[in-house]
C-alpha positions in Angstrom: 0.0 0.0 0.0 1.7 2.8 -1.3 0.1 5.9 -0.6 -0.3 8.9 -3.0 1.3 11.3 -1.1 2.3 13.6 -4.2 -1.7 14.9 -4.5 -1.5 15.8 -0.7 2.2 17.2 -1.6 0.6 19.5 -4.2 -2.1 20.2 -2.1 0.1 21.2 1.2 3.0 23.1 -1.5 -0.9 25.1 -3.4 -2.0 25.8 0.9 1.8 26.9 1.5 1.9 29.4 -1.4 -1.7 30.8 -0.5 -0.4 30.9 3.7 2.9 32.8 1.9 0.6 34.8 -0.1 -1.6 35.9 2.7 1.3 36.6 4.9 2.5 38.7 1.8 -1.1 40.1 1.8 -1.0 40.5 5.6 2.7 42.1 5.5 1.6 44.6 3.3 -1.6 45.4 5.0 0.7 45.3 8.2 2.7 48.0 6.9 -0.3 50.4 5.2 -1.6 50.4 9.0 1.3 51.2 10.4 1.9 54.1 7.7 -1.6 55.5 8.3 -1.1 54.8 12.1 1.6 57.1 11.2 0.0 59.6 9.1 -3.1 59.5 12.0 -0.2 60.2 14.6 1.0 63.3 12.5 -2.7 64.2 12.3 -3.2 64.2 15.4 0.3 66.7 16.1 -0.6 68.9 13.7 -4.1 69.3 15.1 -3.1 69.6 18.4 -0.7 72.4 17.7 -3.0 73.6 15.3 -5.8 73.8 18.4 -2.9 74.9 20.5 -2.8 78.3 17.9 -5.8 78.8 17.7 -6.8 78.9 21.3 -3.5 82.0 21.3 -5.1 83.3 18.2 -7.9 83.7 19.8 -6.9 84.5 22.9 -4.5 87.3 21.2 -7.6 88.7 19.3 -9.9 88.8 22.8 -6.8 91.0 24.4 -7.0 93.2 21.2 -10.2 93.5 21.4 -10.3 94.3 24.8 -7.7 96.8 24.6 -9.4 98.3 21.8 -12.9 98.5 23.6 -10.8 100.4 26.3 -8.9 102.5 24.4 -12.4 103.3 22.4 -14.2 104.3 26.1 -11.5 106.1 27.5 -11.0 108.0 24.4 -14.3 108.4 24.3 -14.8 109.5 28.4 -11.8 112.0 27.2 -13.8 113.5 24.2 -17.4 114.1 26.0 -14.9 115.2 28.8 -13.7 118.0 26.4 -16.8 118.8 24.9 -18.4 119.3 28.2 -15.2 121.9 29.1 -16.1 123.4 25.5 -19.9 123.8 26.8 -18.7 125.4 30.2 -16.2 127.8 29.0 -18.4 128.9 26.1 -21.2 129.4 28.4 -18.9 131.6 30.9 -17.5 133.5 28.0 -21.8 133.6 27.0 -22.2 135.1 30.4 -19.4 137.1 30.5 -19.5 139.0 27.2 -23.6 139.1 28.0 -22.4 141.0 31.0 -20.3 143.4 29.6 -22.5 144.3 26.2 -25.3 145.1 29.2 -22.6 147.3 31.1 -21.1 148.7 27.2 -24.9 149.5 26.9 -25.7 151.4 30.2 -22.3 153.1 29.6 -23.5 154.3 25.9 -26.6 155.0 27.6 -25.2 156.8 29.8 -22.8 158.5 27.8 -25.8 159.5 25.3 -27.9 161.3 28.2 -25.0 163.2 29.5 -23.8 164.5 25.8 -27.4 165.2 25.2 -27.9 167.6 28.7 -24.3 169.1 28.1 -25.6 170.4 24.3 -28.8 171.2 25.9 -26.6 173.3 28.4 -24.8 174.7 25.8 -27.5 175.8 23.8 -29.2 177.2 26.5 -25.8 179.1 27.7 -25.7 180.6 23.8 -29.1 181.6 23.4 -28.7 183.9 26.9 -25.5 185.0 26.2 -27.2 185.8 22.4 -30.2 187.3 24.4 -27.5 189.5 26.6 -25.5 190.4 23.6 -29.0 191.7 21.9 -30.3 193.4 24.6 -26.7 195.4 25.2 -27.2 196.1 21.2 -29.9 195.6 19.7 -28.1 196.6 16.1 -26.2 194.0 15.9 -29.1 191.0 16.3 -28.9 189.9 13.2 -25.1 189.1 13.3 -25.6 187.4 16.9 -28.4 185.9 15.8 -26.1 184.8 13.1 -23.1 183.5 15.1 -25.3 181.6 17.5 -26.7 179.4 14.5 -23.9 178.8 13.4 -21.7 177.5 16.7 -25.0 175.8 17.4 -25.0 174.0 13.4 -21.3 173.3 14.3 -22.2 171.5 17.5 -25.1 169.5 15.4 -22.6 167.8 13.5 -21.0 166.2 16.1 -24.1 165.6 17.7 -26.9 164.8 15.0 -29.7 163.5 17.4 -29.4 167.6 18.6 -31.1 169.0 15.4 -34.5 168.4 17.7 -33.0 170.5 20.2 -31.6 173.2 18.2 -35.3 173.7 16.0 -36.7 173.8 18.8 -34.4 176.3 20.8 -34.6 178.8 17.1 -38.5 178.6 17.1 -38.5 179.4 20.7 -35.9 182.0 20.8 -37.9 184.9 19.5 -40.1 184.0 22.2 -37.4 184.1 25.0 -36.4 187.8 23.7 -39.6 189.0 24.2 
């Protein structure tokens, strides 16, 4: 009984190349893990650091922005400050030049009633000196009369709102010599 081993020899040599085959199959599956282990690994570091630069990005843009916000209020705080100043010293000045226009005005005023009663005085002064001059000669009226129109048109043109006065004074001087 000789046995037909060569059958189970190519059978055990076909199961041999597929085990080598498989292991060749397995190697290089083996190794394609291991390379996208790898790659996962690298990933994974580049993501970290990535998250890691992010977070100081970030963190770096909330300082900024902080610092900005506060620079923005206190700039702002700083420019209402100033305007308010502005509003202050402009309503002082207000209040101040108010003050003086209202003291400039009872000054004028002033100024106004006391030219206006020294030409009054005058023209009452000429007219009796006129009345004295005609009634020590009354020849000569005409030239008094004359002379104390014309200092009294003289003193109208320095003092315009007078012209009242003097009219009046001429239409009541023939009155006062009689």
């Amino acid at each position: 009984a000789k046995v037909d081993f060569s059958a189970e020899k190519v059978l055990r040599k076909k199961k041999e190349r597929n085990m080598v085959k498989l292991a060749k199959q397995l190697n290089i599956r083996t190794q394609s893990i291991e390379e996208k282990e790898q790659e996962i690994d690298q990933l994974l570091t580049t993501q970290a650091s990535l998250e890691q630069r992010l977070a100081a990005t970030r963190k770096e843009l909330e300082e900024l922005t902080t610092t900005q916000e506060k620079a923005s209020r206190d700039h702002h705080a700083e420019w209402t400050e100033a305007q308010n100043k502005q509003r202050e010293m402009t309503r002082e000045f207000d209040e101040k030049l108010a003050a003086i226009q209202k003291d400039n005005a009872k000054q004028c005023q002033d100024l106004r009633r006391q030219i206006l009663s020294t030409s009054l005085e005058a023209d009452r002064l000429r007219m009796r000196l006129a009345k004295f001059e005609m009634a020590g000669n009354p020849n000569n009226m005409d030239q008094v009369v004359q002379r104390t129109l014309r200092a009294s048109m003289k003193s109208l043109q320095v003092n315009k709102s007078r012209r009242f006065t003097f009219f009046v004074a001429v239409l009541l001087f023939p009155i006062c010599l009689a």
